[in-house]
N, C-alpha and C positions, 0 to 999 in steps of 0.2 A: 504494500500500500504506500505511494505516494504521498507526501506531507505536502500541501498548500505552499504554494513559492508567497516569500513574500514581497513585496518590492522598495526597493530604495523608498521611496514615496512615505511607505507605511512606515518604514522602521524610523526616517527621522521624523514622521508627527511623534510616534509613541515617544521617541528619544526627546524630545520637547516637552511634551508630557511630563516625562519623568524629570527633566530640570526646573516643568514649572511646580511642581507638587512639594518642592524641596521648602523646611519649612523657613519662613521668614525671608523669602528670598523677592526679588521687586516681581520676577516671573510670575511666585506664587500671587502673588495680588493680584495680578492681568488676567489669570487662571480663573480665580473665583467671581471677578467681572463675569468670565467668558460661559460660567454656570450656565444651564439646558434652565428655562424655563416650566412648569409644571407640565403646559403641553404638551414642548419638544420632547419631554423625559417621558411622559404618556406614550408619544409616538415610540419611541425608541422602548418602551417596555412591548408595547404589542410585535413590535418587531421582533424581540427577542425572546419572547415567549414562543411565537412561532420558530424562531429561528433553532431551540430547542429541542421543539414538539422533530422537527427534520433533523437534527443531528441525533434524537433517540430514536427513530427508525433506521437511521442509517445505519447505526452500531447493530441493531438488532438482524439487519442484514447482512451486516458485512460478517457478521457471528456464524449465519450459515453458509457461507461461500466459501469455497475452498477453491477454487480458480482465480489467477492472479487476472485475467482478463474482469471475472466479474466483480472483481475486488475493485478495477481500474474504473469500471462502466457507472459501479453503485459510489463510487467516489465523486465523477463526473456528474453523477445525477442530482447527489445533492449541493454539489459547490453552486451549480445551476440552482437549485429552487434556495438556496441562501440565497443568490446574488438577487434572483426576482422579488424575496422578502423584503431584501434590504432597498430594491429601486420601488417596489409596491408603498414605500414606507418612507420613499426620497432621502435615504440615510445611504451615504458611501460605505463602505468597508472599513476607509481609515477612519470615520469619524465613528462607526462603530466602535473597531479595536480602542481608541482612543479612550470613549466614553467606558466603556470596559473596565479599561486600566486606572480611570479616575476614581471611577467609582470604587473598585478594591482598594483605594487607596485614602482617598478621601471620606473621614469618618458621616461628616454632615450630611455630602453629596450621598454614602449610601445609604443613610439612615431615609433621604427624600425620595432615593429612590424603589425601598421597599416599603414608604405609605404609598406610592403611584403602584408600585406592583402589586399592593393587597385590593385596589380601588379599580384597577384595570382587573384584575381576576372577579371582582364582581360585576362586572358589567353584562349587561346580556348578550349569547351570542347571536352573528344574525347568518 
């Protein structure tokens, strides 16, 4: 199985990232300006709820395949229906990974982001 290429692009947001979250640094101030509003962070939770629901089918797939062809196809299939989560949802990749690494990192930012995910898991489905 193939790992996800990453591309220059991503590695230095994250790498930015991780110099703005350093604490008391001028970075980190411009960072927490740069905070997802409740909505944005809304959107990016539906994103990644979905985006879960397809990386735990995939493992449960990739569990029964023992051909490196279907390992490669069931690989390809969901990098694809991420990629369409994340353009269904107008959230990039890097600003995905990014928000990701914030939020592990950032106490505030994850505490707001799992009131938005208790409140997006109530919401009706349609």
């Amino acid at each position: 199985m193939s790992m996800p290429r990453r591309t220059m692009g991503g590695g230095a947001i994250i790498l930015a990232t991780l110099l703005a979250v350093g604490a008391g640094s001028p970075a980190h101030a411009q960072e927490q300006d740069l905070a997802p509003d409740r909505e944005a962070l809304a959107q990016f939770v539906r994103a990644h709820l979905l985006i879960n629901v397809a990386r735990d089918a995939f493992h449960g797939e990739i569990a029964r395949l023992h051909d490196e062809a279907g390992r490669r196809r069931a690989r390809e299939e969901v990098d694809a229906r991420i990629s369409g989560i994340l353009e269904e949802h107008t959230i990039t990749r890097e600003q995905y990974d990014a928000l990701i690494l914030r939020i592990s990192m950032e106490g505030e930012l994850r505490a707001t982001f799992e009131e938005v995910l208790a409140e997006v898991a109530e919401e009706p489905t349609s």
